[in-house]
C-alpha positions as CSV (number, residue, x, y, z in Angstrom):
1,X,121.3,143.0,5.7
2,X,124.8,143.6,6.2
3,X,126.7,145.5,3.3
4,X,128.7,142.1,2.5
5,X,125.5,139.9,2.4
6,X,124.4,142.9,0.1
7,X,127.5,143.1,-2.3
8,X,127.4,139.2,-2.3
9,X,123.9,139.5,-3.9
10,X,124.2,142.3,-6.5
11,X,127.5,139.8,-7.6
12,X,125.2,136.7,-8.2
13,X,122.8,139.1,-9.9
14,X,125.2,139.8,-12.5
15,X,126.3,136.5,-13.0
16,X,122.4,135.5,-13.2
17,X,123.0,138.2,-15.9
18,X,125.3,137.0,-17.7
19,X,123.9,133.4,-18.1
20,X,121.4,131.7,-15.9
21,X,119.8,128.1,-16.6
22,X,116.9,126.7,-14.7
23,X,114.3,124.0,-14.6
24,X,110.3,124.9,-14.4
25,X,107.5,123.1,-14.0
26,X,104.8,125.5,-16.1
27,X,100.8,125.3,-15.5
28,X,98.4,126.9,-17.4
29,X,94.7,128.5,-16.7
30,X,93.3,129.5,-19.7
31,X,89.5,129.8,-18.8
32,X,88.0,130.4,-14.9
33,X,84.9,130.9,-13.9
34,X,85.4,133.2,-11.5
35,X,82.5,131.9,-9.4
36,X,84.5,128.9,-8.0
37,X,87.4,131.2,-6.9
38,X,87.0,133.7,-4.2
39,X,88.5,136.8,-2.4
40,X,89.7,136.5,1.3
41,X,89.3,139.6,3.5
42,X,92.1,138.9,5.2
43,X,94.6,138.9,2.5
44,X,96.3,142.5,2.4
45,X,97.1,143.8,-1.2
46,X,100.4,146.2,-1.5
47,X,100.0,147.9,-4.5
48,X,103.4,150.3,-3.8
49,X,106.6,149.2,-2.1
50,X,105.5,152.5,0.3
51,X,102.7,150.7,1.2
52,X,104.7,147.9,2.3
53,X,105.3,147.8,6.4
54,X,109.4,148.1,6.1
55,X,109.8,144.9,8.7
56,X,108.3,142.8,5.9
57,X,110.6,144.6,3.2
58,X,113.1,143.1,4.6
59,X,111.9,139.6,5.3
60,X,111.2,140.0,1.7
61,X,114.6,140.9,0.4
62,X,112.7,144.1,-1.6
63,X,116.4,145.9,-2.4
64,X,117.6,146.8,-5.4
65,X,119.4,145.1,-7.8
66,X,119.0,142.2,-5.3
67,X,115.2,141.1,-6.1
68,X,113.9,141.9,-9.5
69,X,110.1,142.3,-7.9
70,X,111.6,145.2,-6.1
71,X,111.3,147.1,-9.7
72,X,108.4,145.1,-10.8
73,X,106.6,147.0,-7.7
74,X,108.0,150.3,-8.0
75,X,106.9,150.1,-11.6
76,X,102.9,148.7,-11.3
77,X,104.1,145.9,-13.3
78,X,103.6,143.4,-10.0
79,X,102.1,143.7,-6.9
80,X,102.0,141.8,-3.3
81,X,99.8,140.1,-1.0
82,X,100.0,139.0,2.2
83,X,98.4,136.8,4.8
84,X,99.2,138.6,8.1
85,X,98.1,137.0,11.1
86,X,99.0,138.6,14.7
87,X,101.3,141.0,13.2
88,X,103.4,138.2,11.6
89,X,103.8,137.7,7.9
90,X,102.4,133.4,7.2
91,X,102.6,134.0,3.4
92,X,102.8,135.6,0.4
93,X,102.5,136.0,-3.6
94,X,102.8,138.2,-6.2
95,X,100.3,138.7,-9.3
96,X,103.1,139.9,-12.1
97,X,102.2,142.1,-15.6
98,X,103.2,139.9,-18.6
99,X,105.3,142.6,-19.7
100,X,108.3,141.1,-17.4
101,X,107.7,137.6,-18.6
102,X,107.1,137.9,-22.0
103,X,110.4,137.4,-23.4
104,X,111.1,133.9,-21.0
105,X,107.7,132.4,-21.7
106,X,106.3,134.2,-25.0
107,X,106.2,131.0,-26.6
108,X,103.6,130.3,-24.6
109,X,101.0,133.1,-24.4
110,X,101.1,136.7,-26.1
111,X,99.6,138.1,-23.2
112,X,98.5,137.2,-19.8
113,X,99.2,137.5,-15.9
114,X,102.5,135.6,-14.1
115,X,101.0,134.5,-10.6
116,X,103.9,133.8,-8.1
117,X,106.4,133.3,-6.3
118,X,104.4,132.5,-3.2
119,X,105.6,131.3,0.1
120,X,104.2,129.9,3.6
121,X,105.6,130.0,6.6
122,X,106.7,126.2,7.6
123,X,104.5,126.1,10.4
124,X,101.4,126.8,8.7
125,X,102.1,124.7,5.8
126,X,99.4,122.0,5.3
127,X,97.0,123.9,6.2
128,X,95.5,125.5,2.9
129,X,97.2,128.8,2.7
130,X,98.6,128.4,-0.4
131,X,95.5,127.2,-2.3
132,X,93.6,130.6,-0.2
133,X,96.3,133.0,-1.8
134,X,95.9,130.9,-5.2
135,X,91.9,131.0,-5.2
136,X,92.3,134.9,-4.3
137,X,95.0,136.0,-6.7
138,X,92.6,133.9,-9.4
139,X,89.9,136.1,-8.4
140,X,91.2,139.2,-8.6
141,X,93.5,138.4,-11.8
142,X,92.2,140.7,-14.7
143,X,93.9,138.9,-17.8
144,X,93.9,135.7,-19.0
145,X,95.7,133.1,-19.3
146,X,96.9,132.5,-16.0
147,X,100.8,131.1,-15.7
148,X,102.4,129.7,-12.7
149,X,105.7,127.6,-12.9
150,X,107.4,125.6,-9.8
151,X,110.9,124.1,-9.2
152,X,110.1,120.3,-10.1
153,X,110.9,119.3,-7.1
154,X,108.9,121.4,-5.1
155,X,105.7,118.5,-4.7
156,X,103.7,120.4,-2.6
157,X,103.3,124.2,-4.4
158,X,102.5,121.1,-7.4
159,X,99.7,119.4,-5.4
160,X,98.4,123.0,-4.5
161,X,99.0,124.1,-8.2
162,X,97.0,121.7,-9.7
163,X,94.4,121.3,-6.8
164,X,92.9,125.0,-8.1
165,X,92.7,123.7,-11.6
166,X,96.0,125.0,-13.8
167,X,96.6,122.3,-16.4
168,X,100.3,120.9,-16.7
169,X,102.1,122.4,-20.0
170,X,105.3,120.6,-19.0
171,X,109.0,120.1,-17.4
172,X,111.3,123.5,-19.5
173,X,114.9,123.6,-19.1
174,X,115.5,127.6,-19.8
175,X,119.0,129.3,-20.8
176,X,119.3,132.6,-21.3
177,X,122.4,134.6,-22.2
178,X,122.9,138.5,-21.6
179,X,119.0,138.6,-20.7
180,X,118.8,138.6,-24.4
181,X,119.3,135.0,-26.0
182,X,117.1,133.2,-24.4
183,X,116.3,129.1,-25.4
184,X,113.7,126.8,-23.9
185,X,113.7,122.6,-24.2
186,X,111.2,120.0,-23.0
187,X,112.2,117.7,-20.8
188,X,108.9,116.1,-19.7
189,X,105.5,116.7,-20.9
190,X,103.4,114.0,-18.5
């Protein structure tokens, strides 16, 4: 990353700072039974950004001040795993401590675990990845209620969202101001 791409960032971190306004598509597991959801032995855990092979890092965007989940790491509130297949990274997702969220989605849940973001690589899209990262971060989650939220647009992380079982809370527009005034409205609930 060169230092202009860099500075470019930390700028449209502050303005996400000073007000930022997005759309989400929120789902909900409240209750699993964690016999229908299982762990995959080839999904690698990083539990430290140290851990983390530096070549992925960067594919990542882990810097400071860029990507919030670099902190979220560093601090145990998140950690990342990884579908690695011939020393290549084909996806990703994160399993996030409440703490972080609390504040955006409170009015949801007092407590829980954020699952997400998660990514696949576009040529091994379709082929059940994402639902394999979903079923394993479900069986390893510790706290309930599960909460994932997707752009609205974004059909197929839905399909694969609701094809492991999360039930559909609704369409949120959130605003927040300063990271401290923070309002949510419905704009669907189908």
């Amino acid at each position: 990353m060169s230092f202009v791409s860099y500075l470019f960032s930390v700028f449209i971190n502050i303005q996400k700072f000073v007000f930022s306004s997005s759309e989400y598509e929120i789902f909900v597991l409240k209750s699993v039974n964690l016999i229908t959801f299982r762990t995959y032995p080839d999904i690698v855990q990083y539990n430290s950004l140290e851990d983390i092979p530096s070549d992925f890092r960067r594919i990542l965007k882990l810097f400071p001040f860029i990507n919030p989940l670099y902190f979220r790491i560093k601090s145990r509130q998140a950690f990342l795993l990884c579908l690695i297949e011939k020393n290549e990274l084909v996806a990703y997702g994160y399993i996030q401590s409440w703490y972080a969220f609390n504040k955006k989605f409170g009015w949801l849940t007092k407590n829980g675990t954020m699952l997400g973001p998660y990514w696949t690589s576009e040529k091994m899209r379709g082929k059940g990845i994402y639902g394999r990262l979903l079923n394993h971060s479900i069986a390893i989650s510790k706290n309930l209620p599960l909460v994932i939220y997707t752009n609205p647009q974004n059909l197929s992380s839905k399909r694969g969202i609701e094809k492991t079982g999360f039930n559909f809370v609704g369409i949120y527009r959130i605003r927040i101001l300063f990271r401290i005034l923070q309002w949510h409205k419905r704009i669907n609930s189908n």
